[in-house]
C-alpha positions as CSV (number, residue, x, y, z in Angstrom):
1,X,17.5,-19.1,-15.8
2,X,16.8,-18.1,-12.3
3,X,17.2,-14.4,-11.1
4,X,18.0,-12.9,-7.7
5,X,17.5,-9.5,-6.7
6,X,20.0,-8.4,-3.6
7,X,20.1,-4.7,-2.6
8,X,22.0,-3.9,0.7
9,X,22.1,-0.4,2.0
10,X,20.7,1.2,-1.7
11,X,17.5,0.8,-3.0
12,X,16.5,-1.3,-6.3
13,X,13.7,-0.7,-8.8
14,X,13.1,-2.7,-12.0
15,X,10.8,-1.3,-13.8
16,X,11.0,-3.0,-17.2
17,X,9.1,-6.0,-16.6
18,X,10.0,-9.9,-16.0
19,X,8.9,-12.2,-18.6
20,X,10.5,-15.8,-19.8
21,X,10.9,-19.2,-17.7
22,X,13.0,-19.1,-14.5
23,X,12.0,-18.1,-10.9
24,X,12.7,-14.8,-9.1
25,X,14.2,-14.6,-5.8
26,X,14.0,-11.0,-3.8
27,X,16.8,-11.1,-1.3
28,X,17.8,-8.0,0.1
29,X,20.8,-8.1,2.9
30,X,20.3,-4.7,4.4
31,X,17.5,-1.7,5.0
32,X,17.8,-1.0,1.0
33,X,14.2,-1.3,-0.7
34,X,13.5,-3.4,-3.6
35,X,10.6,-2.1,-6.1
36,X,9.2,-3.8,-9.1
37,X,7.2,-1.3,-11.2
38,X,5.5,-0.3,-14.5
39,X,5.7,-3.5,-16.6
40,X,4.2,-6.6,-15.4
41,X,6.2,-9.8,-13.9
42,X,4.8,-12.3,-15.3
43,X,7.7,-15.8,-15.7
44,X,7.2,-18.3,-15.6
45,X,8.5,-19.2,-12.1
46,X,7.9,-18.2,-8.7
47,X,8.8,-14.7,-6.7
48,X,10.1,-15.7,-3.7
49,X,10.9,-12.9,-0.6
50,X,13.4,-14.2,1.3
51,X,15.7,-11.5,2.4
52,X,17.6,-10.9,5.6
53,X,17.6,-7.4,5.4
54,X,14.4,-5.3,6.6
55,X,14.0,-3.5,3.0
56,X,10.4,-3.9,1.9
57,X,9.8,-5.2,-1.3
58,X,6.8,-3.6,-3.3
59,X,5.7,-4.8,-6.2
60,X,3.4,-2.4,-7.9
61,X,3.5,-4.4,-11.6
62,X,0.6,-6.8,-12.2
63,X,2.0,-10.7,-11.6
64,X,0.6,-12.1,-14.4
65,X,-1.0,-16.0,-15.1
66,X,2.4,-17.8,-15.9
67,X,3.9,-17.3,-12.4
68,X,3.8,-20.5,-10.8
69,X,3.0,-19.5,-7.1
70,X,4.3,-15.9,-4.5
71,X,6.4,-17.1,-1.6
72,X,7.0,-14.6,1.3
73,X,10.0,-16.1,3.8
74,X,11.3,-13.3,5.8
75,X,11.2,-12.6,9.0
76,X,12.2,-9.0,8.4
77,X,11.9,-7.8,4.9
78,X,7.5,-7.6,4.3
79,X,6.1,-8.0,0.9
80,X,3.6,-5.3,-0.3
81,X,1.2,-5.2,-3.4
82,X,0.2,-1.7,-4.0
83,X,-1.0,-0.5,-6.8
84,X,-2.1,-3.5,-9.7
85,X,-4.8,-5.9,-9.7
86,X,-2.9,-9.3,-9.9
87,X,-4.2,-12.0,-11.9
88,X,-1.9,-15.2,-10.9
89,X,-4.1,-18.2,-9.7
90,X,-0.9,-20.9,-8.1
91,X,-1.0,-19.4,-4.8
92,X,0.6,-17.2,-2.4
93,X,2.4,-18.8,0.5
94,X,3.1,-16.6,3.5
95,X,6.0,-18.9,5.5
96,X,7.1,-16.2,7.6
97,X,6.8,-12.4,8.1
98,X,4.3,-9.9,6.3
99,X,2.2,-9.6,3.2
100,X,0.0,-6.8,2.2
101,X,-2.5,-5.6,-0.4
102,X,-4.2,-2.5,-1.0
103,X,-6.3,-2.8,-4.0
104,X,-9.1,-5.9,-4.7
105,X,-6.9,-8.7,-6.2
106,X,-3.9,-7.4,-4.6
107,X,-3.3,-11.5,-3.3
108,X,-4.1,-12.8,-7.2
109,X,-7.1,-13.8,-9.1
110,X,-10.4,-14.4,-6.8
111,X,-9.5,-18.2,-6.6
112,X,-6.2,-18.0,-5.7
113,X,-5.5,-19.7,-2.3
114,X,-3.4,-17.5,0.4
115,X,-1.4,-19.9,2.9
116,X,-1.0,-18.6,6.4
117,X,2.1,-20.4,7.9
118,X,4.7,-22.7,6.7
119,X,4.5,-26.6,6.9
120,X,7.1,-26.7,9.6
121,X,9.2,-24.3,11.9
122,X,8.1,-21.6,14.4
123,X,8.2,-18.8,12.2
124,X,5.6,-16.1,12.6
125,X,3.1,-15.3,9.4
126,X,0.6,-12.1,8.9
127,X,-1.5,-11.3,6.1
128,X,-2.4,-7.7,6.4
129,X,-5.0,-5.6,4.7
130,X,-3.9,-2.2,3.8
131,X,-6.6,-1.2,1.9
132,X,-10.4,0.0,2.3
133,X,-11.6,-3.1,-0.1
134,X,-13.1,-6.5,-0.3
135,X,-10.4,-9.2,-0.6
136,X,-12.3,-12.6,-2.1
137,X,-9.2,-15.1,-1.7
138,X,-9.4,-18.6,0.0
139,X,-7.2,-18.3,3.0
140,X,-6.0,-21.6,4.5
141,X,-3.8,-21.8,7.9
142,X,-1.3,-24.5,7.5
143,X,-0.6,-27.2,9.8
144,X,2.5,-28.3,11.1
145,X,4.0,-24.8,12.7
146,X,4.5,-23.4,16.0
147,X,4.6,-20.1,14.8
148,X,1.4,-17.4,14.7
149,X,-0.8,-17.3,12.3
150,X,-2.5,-13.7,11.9
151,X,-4.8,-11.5,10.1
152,X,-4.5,-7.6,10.6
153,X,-5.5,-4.5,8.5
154,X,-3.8,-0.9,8.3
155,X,-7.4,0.3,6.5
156,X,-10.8,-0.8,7.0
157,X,-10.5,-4.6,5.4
158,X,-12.6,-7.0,4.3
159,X,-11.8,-10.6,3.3
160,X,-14.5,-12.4,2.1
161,X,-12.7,-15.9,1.3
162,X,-14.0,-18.7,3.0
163,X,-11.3,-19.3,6.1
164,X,-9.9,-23.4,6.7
165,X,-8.1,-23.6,9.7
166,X,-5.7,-26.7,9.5
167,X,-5.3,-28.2,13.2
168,X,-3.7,-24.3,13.6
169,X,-4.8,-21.5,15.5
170,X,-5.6,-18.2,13.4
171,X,-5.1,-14.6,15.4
172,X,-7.4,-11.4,14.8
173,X,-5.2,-8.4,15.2
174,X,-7.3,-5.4,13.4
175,X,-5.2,-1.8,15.0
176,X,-7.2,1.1,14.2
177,X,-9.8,0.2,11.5
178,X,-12.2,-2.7,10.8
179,X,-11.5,-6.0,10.0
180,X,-14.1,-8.1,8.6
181,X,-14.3,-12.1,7.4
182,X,-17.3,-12.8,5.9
183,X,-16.6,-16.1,4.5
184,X,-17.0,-18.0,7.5
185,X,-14.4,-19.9,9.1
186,X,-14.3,-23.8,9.3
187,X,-11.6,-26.1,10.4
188,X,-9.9,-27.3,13.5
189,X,-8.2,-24.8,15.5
190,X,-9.2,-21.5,17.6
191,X,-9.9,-18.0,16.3
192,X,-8.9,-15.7,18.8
């Protein structure tokens, strides 16, 4: 069965782990944080952010191999990875608002394939790195939005996926630090 997550004003932490079939949804309404810690989430499912509120969501746990694919869809409420090296490989989809890693692996197994942008809409996605390591995912830039596609760091960043640009355009937005792709960019669209 399916689970939803939906803090408002307080925060949430679950700590104990996820396991079994069904897919999580992360929805919080209001500035309350939701935290999954300590025990790995690994259902066999998808995690879906989708909340209205502008809580972040960390998820410090390792997301194991049975979940079936990350989905971040807020606008307001950013998804972080913080502390675990994930080893999911069915993708993380980035439909609107902000993801972020710190450690190598943050974004799943080597192999798993990031997704800048949703397949319609005018929704804004970022990928941001927030830590002082190598990121090795694929990251493709989906077609069939209006919105921004973007890359940024909050540390000095490297992703070292090869980059497909899908008829879309693919923003650069490092602040402070250094922000490196070194797996060459192909595709149709313009880097700026």
């Amino acid at each position: 069965h399916d689970l939803t997550l939906a803090p408002a004003a307080n925060n949430l932490v679950l700590s104990g782990g996820v396991s079994g079939t069904g897919n999580l949804t992360i929805g919080t309404t209001g500035a309350g944080t939701t935290t999954l810690s300590t025990v790995s989430v690994n259902n066999a499912g998808t995690i879906t952010n989708n909340g209205t509120g502008a809580g972040l969501t960390t998820i410090s746990s390792v997301v194991g191999t049975n979940v079936t694919g990350v989905v971040q869809n807020s606008a307001t409420s950013a998804l972080a990875f913080t502390t675990s090296a994930n080893t999911y490989t069915s993708g993380l989809t980035i439909k609107s608002g902000t993801v972020s890693g710190a450690v190598a692996n943050s974004f799943g197994a080597n192999a798993n394939v990031i997704t800048i942008g949703d397949s319609a809409g005018s929704a804004n996605a970022t990928l941001s790195g927030a830590g002082a390591v190598t990121f090795a995912n694929p990251i493709s830039v989906a077609i069939g939005n209006t919105g921004v596609a973007k890359i940024t760091d909050t540390a000095n960043s490297t992703f070292s996926g090869a980059v497909t640009l899908n008829s879309h355009d693919l923003t650069l937005a490092p602040a402070a630090n250094n922000l490196v792709l070194s797996g060459g960019v192909s595709g149709t669209g313009n880097l700026t």
